[in-house]
N, C-alpha and C positions, 0 to 999 in steps of 0.2 A: 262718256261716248261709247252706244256699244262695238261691238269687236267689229272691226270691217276684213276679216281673214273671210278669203272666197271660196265657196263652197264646191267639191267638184263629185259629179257624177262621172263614174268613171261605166257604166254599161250600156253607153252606145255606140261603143266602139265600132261593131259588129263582126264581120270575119277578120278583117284587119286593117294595116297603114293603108292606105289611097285607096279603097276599094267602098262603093257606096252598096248601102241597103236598100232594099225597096221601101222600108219605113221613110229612108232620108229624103229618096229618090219621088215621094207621095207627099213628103213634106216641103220640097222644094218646087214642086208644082202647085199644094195651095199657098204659101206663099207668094206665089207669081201671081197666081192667078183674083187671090182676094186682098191684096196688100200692093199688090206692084214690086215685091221686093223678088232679087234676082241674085237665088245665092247658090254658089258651087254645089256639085252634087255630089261632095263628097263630105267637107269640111263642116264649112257653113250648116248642108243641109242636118248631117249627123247632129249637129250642137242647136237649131232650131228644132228639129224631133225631139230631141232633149227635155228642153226648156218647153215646147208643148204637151208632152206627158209629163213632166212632172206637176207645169199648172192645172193638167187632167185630172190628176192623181190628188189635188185640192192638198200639196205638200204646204207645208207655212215656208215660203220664201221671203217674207218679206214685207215691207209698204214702199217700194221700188226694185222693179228688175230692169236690167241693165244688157239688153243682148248686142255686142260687139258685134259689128258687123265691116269687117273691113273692104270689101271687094269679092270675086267670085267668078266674075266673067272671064275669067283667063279659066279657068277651070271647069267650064260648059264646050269649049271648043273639043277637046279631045272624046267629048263624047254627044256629041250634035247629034250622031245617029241613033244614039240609045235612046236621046231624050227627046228626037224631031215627033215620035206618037203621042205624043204632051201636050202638045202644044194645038 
């Protein structure tokens, strides 16, 4: 069986804890926009910017990727205003 230990990219951090990027912030509107999928713009969006450059990037992850997606909608409220030109 090979090794199932999880792989982690740690450089999307970007300036810091709770604070989103305009990469995540680009990444969580096409998401919305071509998927229907609706994810925090800070969390979520960081770890889907992730997981689409490194598919960019034609890294070998795999013959299944797995992106967790727990919820997110608590975490578009506090910033409605940043994100209502998105939409």
């Amino acid at each position: 069986m090979p090794d199932a230990a999880p792989v982690i990219w740690g450089g999307y951090v970007g300036s810091g804890y709770g604070m989103p990027t305009e990469l995540s912030t680009r990444a969580l509107e096409t998401a919305a926009r071509t998927e229907g999928l609706i994810l925090d713009p800070v969390y979520t969006g960081k770890a889907f910017f992730g997981l689409y450059s490194e598919l960019k990037q034609k890294r070998e992850l795999g013959k299944r990727i797995i992106f967790f997606h727990t919820g997110g909608i608590f975490g578009l409220f506090p910033k409605a205003a940043e994100l209502a030109p998105l939409l």
